[in-house]
C-alpha positions as CSV (number, residue, x, y, z in Angstrom):
1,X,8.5,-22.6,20.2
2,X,7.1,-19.1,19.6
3,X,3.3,-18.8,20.8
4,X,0.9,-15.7,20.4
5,X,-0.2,-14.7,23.7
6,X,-3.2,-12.5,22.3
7,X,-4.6,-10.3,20.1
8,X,-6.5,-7.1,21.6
9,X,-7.2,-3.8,19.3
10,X,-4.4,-2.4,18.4
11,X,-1.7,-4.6,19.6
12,X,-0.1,-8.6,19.8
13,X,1.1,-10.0,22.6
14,X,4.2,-12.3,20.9
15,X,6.1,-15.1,23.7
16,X,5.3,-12.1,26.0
17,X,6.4,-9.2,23.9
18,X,4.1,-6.3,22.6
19,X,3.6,-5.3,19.2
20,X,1.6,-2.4,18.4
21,X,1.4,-3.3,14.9
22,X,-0.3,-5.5,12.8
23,X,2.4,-8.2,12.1
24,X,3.6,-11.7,10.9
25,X,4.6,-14.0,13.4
26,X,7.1,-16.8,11.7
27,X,7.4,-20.7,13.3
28,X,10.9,-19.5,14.2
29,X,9.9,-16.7,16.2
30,X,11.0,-14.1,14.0
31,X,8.4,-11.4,14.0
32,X,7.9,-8.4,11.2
33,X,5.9,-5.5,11.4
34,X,3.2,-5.2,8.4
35,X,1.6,-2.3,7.3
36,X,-2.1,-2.3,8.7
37,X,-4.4,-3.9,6.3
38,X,-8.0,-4.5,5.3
39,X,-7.7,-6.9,1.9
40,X,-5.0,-9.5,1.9
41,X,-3.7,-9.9,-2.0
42,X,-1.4,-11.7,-3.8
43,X,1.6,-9.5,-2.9
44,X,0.7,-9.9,1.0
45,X,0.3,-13.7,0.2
46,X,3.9,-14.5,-1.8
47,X,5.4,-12.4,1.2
48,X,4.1,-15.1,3.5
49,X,4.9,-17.6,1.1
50,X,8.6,-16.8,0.8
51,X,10.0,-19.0,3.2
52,X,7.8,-22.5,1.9
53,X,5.5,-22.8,5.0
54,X,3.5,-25.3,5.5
55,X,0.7,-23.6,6.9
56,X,-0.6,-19.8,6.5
57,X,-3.0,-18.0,8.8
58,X,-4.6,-15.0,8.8
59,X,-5.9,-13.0,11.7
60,X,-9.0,-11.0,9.9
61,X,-9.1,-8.2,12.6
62,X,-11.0,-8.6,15.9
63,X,-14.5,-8.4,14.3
64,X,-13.5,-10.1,10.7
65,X,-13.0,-6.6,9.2
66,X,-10.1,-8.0,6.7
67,X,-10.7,-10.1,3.2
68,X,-8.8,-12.2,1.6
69,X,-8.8,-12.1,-2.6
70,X,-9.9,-14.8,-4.3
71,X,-6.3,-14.6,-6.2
72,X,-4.2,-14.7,-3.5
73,X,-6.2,-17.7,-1.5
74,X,-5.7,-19.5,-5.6
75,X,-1.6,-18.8,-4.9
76,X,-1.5,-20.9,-1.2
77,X,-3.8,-23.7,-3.4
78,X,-1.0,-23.5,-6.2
79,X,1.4,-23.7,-3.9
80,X,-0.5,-26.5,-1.8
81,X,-0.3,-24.7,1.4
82,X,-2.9,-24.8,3.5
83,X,-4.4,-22.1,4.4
84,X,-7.0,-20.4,7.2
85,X,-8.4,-17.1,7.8
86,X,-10.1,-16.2,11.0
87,X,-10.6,-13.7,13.2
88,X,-7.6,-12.6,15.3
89,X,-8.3,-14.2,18.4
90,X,-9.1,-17.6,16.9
91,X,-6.4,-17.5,14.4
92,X,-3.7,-16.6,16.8
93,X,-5.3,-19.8,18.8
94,X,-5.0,-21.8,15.5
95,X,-1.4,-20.6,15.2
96,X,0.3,-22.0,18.6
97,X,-2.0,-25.5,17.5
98,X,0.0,-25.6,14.6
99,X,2.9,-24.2,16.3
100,X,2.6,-27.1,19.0
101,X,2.1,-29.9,16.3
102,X,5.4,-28.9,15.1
103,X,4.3,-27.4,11.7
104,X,5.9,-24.3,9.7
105,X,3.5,-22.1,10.1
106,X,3.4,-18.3,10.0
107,X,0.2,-16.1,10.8
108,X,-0.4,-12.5,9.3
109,X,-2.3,-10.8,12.2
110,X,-4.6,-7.7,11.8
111,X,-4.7,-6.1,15.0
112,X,-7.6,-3.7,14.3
113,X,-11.6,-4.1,13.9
């Protein structure tokens, strides 16, 4: 079971490894690199909807920085995934819940303010 470790500026701790990138972090462990972001749209959102999770999360940044368009929160509902955004610390907390329930989740973490 993949777990996020934590989330400090600038880098995510991932089942003990470092990523000094904002990233996505997949319920099978696989972890991608994503380009640092501040607005999370609807091209950000069918990426994380490309393998059918159950569950999205989004780390908004260690202060909340990052939004989330209204559009691509409507494509999760469409989809009827559920869907939380939070800020990093709380969402990566969120994600090993879900993880630990057994769920397919995946979390897009912002690793910046």
């Amino acid at each position: 079971m993949v777990n996020v470790n934590g989330v400090k500026h600038g880098e995510l701790v991932v089942d003990g490894k470092s990523y000094y990138s904002d990233a996505i972090v997949w319920w099978d462990g696989t972890v991608e690199m994503a380009d640092k972001f501040h607005v999370v749209g609807v091209d950000a959102m069918a990426r994380l909807l490309s393998k059918s999770p159950e569950i999205i999360v989004i780390g908004l940044g260690i202060n909340g920085s990052v939004t989330v368009e209204e559009s691509a929160t409507e494509l999760a509902e469409r989809k009827k995934v559920s869907f939380y955004a939070e800020q990093s610390a709380k969402a990566a907390e969120l994600f090993n819940a879900f993880m630990a329930a057994g769920k397919k989740a995946v979390a897009l973490i912002h690793t910046g303010l």
